[in-house]
PDB file of N, CA, C and O in Angstrom:
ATOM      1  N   UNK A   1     125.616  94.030  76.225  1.00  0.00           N
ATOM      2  CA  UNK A   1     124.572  94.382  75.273  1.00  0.00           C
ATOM      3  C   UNK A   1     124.875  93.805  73.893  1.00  0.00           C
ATOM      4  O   UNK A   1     126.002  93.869  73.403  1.00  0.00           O
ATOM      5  N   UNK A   2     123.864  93.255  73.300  1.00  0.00           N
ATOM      6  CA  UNK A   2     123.958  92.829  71.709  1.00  0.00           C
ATOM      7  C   UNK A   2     124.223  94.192  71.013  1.00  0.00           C
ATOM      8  O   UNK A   2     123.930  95.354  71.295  1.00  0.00           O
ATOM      9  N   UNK A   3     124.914  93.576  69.961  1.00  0.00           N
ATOM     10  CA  UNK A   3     125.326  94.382  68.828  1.00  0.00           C
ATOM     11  C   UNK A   3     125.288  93.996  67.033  1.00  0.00           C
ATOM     12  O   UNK A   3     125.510  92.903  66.513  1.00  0.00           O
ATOM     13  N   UNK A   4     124.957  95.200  66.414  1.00  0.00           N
ATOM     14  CA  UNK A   4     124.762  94.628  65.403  1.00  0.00           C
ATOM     15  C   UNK A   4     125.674  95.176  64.643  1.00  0.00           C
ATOM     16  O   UNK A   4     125.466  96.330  64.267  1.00  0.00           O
ATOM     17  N   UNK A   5     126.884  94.499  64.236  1.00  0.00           N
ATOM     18  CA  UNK A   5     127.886  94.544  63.489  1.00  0.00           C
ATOM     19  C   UNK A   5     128.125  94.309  61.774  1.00  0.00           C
ATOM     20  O   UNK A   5     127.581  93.334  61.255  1.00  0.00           O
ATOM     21  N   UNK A   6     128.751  95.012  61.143  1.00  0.00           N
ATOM     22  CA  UNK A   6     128.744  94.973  59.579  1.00  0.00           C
ATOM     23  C   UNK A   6     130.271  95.680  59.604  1.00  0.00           C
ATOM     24  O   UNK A   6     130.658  96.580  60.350  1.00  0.00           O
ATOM     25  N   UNK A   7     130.966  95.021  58.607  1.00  0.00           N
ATOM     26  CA  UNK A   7     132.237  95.213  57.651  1.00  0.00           C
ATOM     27  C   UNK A   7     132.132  95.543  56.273  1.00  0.00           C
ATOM     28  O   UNK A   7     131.445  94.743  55.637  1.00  0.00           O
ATOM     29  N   UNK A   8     132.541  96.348  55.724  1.00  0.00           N
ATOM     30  CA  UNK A   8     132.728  97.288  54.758  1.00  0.00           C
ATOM     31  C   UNK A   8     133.820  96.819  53.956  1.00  0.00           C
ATOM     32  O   UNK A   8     134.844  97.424  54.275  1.00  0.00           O
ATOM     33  N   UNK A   9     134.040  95.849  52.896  1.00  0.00           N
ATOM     34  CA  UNK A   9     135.536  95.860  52.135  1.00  0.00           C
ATOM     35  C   UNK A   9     135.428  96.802  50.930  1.00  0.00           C
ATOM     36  O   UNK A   9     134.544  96.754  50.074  1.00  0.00           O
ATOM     37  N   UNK A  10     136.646  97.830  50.995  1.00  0.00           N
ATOM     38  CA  UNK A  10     136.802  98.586  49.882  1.00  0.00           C
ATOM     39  C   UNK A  10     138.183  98.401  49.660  1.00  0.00           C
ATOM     40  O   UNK A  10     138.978  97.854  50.423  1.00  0.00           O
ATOM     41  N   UNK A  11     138.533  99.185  47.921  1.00  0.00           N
ATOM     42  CA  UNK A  11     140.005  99.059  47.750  1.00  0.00           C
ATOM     43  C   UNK A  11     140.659  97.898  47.825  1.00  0.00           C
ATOM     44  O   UNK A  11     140.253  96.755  47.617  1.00  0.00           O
ATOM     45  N   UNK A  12     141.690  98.287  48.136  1.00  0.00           N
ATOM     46  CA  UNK A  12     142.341  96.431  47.529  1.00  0.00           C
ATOM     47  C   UNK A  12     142.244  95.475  48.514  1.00  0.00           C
ATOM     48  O   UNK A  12     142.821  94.390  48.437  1.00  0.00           O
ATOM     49  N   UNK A  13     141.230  95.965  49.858  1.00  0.00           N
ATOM     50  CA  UNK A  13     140.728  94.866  50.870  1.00  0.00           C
ATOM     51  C   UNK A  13     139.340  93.759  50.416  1.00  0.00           C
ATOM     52  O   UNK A  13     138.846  92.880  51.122  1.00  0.00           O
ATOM     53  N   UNK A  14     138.816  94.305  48.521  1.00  0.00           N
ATOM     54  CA  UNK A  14     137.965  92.985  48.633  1.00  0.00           C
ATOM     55  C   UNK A  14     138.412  92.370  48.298  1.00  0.00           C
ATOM     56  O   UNK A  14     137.802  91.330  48.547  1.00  0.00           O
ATOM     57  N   UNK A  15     139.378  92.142  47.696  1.00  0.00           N
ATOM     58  CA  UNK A  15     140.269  90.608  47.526  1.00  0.00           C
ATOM     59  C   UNK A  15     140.228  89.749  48.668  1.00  0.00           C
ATOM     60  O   UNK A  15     140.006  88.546  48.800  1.00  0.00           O
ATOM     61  N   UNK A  16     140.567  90.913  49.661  1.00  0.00           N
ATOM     62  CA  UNK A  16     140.266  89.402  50.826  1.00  0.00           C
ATOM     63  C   UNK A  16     138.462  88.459  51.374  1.00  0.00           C
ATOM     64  O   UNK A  16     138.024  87.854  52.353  1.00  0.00           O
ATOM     65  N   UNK A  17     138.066  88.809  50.241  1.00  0.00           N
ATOM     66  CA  UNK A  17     136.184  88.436  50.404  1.00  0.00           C
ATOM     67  C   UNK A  17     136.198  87.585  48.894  1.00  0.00           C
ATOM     68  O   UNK A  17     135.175  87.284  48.280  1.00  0.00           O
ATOM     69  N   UNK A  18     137.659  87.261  48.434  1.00  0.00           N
ATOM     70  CA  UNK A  18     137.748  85.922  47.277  1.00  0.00           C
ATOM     71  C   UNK A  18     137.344  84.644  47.596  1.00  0.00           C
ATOM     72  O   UNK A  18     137.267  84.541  48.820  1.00  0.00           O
ATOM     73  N   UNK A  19     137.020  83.514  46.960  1.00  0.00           N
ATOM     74  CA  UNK A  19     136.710  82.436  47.416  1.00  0.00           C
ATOM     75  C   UNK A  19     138.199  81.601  47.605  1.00  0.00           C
ATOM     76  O   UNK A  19     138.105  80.435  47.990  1.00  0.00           O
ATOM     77  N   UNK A  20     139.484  82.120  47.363  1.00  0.00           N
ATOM     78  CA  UNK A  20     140.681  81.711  47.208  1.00  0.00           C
ATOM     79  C   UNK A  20     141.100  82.464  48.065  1.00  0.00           C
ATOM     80  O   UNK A  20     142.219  82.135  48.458  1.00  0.00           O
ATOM     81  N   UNK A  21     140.658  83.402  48.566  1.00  0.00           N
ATOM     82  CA  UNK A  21     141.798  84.344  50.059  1.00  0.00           C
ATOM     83  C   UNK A  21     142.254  83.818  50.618  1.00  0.00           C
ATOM     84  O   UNK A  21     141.620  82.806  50.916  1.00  0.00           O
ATOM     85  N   UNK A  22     143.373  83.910  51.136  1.00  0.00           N
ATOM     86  CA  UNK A  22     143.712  83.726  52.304  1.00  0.00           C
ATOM     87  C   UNK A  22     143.156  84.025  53.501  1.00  0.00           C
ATOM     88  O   UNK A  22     143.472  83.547  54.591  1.00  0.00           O
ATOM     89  N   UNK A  23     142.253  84.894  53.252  1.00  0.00           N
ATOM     90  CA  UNK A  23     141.515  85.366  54.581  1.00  0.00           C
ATOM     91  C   UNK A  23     140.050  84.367  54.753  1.00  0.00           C
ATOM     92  O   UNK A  23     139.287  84.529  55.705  1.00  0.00           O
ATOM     93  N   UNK A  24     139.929  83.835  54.198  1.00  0.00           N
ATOM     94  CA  UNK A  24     138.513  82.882  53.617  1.00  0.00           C
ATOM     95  C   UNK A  24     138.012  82.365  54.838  1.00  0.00           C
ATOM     96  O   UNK A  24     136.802  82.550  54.973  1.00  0.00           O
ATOM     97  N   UNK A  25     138.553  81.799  55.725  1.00  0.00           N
ATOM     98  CA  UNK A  25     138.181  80.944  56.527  1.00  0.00           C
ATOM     99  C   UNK A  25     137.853  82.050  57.438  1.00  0.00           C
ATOM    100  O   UNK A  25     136.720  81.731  57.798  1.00  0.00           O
ATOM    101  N   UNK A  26     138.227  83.496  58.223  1.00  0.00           N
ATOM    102  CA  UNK A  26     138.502  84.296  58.884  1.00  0.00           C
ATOM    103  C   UNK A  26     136.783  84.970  58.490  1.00  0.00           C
ATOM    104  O   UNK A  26     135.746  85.125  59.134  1.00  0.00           O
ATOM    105  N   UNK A  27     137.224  85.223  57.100  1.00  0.00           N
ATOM    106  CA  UNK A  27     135.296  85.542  57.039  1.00  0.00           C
ATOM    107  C   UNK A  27     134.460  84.361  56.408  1.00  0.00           C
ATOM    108  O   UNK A  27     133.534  84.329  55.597  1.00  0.00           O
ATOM    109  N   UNK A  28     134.877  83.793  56.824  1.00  0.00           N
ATOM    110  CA  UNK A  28     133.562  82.590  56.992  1.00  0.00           C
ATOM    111  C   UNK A  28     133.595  82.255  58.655  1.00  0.00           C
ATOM    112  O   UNK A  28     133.147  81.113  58.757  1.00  0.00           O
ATOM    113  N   UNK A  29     133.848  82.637  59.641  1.00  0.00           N
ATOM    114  CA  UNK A  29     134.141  82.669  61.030  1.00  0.00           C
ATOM    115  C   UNK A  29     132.990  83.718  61.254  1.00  0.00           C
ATOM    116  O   UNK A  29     131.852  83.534  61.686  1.00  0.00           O
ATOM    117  N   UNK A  30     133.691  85.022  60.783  1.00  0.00           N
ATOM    118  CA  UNK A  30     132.574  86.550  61.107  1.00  0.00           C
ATOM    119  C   UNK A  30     131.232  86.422  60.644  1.00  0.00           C
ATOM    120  O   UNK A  30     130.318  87.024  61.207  1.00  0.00           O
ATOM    121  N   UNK A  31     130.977  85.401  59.283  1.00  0.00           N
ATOM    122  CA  UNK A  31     129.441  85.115  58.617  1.00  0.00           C
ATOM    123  C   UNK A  31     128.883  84.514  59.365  1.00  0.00           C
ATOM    124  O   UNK A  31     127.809  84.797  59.897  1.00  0.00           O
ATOM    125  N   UNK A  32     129.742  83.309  59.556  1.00  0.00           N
ATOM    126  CA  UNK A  32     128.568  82.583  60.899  1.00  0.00           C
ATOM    127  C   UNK A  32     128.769  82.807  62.547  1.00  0.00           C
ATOM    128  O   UNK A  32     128.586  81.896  63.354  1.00  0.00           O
ATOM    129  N   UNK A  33     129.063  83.787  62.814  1.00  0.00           N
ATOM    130  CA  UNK A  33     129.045  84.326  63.635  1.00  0.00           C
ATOM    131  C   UNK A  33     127.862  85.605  63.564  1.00  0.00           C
ATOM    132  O   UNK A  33     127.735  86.108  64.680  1.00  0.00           O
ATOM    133  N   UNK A  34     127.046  86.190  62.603  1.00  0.00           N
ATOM    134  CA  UNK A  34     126.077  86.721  62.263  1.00  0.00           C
ATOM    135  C   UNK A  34     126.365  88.166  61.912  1.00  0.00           C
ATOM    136  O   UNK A  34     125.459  88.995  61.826  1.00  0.00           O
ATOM    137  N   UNK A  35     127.696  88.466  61.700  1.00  0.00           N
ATOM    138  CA  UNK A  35     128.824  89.920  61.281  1.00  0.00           C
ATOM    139  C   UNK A  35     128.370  89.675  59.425  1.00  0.00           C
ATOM    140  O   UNK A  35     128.377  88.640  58.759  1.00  0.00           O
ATOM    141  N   UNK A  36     127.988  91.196  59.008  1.00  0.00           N
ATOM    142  CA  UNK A  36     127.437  91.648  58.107  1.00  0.00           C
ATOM    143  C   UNK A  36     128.715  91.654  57.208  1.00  0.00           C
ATOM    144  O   UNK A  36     129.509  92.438  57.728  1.00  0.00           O
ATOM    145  N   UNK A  37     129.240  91.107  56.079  1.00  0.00           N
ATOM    146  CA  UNK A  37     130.335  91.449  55.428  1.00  0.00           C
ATOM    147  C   UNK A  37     129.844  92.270  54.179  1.00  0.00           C
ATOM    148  O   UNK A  37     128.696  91.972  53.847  1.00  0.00           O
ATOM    149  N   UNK A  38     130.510  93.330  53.337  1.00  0.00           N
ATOM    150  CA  UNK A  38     129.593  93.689  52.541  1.00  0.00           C
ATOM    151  C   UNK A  38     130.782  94.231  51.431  1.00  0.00           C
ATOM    152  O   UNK A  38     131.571  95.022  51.948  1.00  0.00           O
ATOM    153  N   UNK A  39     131.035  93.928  49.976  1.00  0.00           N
ATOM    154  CA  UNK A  39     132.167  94.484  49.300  1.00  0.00           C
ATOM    155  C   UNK A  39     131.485  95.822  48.065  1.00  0.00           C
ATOM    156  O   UNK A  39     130.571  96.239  47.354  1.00  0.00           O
ATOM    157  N   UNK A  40     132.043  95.877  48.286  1.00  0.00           N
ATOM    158  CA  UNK A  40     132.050  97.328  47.048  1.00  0.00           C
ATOM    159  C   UNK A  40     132.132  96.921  45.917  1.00  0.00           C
ATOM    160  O   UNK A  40     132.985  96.094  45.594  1.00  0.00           O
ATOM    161  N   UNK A  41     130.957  97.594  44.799  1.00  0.00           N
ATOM    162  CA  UNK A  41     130.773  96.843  43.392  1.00  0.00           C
ATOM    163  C   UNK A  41     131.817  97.566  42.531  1.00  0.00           C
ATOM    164  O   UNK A  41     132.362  97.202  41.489  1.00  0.00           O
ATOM    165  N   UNK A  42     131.963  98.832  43.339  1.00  0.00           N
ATOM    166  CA  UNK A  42     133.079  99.852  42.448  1.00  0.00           C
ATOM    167  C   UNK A  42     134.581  99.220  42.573  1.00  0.00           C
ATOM    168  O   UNK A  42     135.405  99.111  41.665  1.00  0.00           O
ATOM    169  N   UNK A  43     134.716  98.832  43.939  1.00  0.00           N
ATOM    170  CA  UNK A  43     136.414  98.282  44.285  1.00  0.00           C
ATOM    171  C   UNK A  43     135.772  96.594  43.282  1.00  0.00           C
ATOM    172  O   UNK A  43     136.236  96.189  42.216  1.00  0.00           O
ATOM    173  N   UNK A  44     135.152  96.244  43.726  1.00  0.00           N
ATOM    174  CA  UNK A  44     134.954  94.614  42.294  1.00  0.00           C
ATOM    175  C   UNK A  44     134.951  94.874  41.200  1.00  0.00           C
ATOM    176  O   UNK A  44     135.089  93.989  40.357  1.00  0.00           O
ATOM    177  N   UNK A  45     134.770  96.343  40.823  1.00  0.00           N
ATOM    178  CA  UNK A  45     134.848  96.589  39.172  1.00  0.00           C
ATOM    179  C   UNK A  45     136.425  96.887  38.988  1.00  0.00           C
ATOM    180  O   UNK A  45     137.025  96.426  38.017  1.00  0.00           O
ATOM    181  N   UNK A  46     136.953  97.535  39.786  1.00  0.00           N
ATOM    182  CA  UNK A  46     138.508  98.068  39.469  1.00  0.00           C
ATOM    183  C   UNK A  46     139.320  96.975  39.791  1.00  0.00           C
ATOM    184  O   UNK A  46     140.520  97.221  39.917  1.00  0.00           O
ATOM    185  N   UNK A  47     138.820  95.460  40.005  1.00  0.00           N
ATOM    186  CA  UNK A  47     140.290  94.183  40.336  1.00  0.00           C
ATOM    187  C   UNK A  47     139.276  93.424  39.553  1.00  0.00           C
ATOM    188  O   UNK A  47     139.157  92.253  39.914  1.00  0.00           O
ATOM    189  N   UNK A  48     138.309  93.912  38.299  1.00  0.00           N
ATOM    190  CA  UNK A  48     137.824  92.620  37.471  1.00  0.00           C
ATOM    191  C   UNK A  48     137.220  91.306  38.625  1.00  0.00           C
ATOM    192  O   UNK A  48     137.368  90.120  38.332  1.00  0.00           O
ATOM    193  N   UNK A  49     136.588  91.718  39.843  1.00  0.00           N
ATOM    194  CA  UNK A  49     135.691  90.451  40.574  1.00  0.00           C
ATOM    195  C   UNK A  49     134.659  90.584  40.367  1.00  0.00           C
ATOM    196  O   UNK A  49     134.218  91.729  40.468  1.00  0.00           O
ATOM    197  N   UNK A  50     133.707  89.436  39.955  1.00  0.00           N
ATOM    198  CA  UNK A  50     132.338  89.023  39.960  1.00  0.00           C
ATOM    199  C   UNK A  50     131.947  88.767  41.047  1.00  0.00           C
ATOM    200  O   UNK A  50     132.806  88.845  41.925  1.00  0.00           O
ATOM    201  N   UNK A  51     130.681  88.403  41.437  1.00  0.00           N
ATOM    202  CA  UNK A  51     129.421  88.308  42.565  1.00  0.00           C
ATOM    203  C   UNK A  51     129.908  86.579  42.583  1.00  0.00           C
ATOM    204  O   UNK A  51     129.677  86.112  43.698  1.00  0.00           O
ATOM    205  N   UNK A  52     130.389  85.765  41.826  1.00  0.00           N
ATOM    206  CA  UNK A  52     130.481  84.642  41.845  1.00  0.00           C
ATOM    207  C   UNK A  52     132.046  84.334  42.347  1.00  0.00           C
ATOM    208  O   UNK A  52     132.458  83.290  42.851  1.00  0.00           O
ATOM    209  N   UNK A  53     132.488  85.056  42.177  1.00  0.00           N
ATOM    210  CA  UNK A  53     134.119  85.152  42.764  1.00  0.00           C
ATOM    211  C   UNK A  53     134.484  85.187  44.358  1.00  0.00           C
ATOM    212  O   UNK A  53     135.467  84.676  44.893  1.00  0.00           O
ATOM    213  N   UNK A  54     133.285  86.029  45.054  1.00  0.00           N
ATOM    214  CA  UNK A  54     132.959  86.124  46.213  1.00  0.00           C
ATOM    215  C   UNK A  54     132.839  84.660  46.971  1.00  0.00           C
ATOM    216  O   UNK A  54     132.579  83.607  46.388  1.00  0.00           O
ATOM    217  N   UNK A  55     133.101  84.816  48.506  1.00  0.00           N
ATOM    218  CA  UNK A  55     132.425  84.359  49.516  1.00  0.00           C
ATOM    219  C   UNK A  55     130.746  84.034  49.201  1.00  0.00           C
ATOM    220  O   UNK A  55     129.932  84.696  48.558  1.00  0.00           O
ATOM    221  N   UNK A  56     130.604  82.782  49.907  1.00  0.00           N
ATOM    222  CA  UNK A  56     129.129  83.210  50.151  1.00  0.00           C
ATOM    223  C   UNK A  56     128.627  83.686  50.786  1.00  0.00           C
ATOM    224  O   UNK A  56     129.299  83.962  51.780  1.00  0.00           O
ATOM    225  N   UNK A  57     126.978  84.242  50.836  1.00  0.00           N
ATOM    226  CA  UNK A  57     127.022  85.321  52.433  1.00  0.00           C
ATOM    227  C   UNK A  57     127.780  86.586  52.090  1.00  0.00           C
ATOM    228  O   UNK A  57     128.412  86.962  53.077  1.00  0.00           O
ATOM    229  N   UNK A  58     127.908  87.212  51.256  1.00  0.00           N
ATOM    230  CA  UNK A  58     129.079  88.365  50.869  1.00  0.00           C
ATOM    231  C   UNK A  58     128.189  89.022  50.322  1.00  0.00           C
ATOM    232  O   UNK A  58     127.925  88.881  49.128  1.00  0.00           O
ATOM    233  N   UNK A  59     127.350  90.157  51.386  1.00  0.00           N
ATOM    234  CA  UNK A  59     126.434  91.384  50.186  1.00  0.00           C
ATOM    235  C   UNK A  59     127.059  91.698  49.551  1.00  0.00           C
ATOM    236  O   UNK A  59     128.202  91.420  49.913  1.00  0.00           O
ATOM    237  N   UNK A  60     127.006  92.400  48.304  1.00  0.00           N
ATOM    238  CA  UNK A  60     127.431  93.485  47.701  1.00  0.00           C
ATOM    239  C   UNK A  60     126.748  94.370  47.453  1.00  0.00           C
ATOM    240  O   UNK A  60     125.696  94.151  46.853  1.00  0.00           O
ATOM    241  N   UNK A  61     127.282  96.301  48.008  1.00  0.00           N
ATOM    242  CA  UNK A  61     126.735  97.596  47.806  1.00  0.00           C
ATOM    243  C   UNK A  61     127.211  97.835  46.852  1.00  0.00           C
ATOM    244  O   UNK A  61     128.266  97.379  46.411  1.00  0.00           O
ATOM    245  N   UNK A  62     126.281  98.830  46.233  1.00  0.00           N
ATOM    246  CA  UNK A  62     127.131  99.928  44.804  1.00  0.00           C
ATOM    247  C   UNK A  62     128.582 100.330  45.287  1.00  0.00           C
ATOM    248  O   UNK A  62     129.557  99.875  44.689  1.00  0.00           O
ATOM    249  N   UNK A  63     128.726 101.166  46.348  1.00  0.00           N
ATOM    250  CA  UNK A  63     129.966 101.708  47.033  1.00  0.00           C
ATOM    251  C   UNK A  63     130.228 101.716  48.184  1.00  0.00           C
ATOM    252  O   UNK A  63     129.282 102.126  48.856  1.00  0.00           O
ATOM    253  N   UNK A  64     131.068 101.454  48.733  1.00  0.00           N
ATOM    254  CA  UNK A  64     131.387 101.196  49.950  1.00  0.00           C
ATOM    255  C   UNK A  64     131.460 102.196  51.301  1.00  0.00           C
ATOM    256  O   UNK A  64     131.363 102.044  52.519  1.00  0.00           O
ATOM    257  N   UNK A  65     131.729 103.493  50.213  1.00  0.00           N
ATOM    258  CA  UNK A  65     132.040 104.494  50.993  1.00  0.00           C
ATOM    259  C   UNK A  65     130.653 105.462  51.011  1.00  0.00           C
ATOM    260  O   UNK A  65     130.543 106.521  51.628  1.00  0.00           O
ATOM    261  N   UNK A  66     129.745 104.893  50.268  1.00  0.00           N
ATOM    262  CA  UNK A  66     128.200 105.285  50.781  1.00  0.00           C
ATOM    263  C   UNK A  66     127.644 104.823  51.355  1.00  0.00           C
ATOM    264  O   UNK A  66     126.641 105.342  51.844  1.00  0.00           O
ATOM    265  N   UNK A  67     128.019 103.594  51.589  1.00  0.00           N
ATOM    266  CA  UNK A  67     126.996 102.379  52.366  1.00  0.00           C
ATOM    267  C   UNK A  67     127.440 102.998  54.105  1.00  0.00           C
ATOM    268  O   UNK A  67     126.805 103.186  55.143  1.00  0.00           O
ATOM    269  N   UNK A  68     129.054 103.175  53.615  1.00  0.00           N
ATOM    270  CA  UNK A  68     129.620 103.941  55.430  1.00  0.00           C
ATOM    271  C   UNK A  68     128.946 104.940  55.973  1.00  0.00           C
ATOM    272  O   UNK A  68     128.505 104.977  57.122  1.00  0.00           O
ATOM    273  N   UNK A  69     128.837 106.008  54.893  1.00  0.00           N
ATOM    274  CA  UNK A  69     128.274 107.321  55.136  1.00  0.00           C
ATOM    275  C   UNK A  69     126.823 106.991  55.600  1.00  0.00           C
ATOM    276  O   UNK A  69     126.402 107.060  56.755  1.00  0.00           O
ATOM    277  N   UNK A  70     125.986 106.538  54.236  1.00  0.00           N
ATOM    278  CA  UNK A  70     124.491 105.838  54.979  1.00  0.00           C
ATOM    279  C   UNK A  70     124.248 105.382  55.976  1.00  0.00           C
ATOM    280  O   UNK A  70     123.151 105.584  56.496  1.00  0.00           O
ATOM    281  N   UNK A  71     125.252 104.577  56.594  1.00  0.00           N
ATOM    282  CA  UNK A  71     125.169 104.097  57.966  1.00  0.00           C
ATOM    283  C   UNK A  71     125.415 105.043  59.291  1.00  0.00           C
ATOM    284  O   UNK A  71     124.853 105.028  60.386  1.00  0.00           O
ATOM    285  N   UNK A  72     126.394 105.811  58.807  1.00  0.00           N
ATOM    286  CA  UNK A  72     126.328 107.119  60.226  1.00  0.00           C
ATOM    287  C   UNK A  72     125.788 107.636  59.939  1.00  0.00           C
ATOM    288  O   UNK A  72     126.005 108.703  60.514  1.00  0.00           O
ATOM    289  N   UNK A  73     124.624 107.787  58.972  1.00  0.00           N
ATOM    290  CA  UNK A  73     123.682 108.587  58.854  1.00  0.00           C
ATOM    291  C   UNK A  73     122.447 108.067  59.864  1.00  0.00           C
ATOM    292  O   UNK A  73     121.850 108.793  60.659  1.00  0.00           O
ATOM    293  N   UNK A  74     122.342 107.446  59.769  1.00  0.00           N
ATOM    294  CA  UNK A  74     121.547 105.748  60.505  1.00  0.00           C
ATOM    295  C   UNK A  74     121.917 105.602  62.135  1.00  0.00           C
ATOM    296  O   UNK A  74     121.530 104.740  62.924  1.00  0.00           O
ATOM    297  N   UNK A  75     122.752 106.683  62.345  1.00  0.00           N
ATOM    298  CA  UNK A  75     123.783 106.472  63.949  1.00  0.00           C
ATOM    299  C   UNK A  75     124.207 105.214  63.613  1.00  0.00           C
ATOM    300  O   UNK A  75     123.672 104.425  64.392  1.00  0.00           O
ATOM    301  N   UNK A  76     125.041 104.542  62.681  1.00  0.00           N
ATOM    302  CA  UNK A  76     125.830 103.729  63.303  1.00  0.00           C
ATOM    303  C   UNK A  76     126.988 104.576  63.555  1.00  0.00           C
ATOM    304  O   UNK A  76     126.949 105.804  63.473  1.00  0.00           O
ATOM    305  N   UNK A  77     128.194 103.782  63.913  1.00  0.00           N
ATOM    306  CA  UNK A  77     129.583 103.823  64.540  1.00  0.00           C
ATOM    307  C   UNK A  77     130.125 103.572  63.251  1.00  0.00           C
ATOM    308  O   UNK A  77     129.617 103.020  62.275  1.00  0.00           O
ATOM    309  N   UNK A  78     131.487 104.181  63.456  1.00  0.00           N
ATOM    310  CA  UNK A  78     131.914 103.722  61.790  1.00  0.00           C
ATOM    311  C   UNK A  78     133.806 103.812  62.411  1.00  0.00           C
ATOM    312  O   UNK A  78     134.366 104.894  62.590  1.00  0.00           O
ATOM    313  N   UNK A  79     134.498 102.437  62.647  1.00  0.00           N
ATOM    314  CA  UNK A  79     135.503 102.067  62.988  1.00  0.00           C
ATOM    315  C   UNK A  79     136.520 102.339  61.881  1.00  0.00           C
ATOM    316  O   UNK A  79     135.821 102.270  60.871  1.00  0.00           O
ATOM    317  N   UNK A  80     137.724 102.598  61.502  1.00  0.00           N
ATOM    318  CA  UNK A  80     138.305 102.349  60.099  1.00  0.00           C
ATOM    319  C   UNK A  80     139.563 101.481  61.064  1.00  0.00           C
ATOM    320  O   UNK A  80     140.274 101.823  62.010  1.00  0.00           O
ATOM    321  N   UNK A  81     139.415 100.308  60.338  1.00  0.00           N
ATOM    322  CA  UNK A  81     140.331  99.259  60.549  1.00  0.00           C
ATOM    323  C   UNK A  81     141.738  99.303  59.766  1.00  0.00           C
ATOM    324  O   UNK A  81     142.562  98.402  59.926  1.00  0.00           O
TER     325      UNK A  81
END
């Protein structure tokens, strides 16, 4: 069965959604692969990142940990990696 998948970076995991990560290539794999990446404007306000600092393809929510909640609100599944 298809699935519709989304990732949540909060805390000191949006660094890895930098255009310099090390993880860069890893989510640019999950983007075009059609996986929802999405960083937190609150965790980008507390490490000083801009919207331009980002990945491309990189939503950004107000908070991360509402966008989670909103979503099992929604019945999604909510994994913590």
């Amino acid at each position: 069965p298809e699935a519709q998948i989304e990732v949540v970076f909060h805390q000191d995991a949006i660094k890895g959604l930098t255009k310099d990560s090390e993880y860069k290539d890893a989510i640019r794999e999950l983007l075009s692969k059609g996986i929802g990446v999405m960083a937190c404007r609150n965790s980008m306000n507390a490490f000083s990142l801009k919207e331009e600092d980002l990945l491309g393809n990189v939503k950004v929510v107000k908070s991360g940990v509402a966008e989670i909640v909103r979503k099992q609100a929604e019945g999604w599944i909510y994994l913590r990696l």
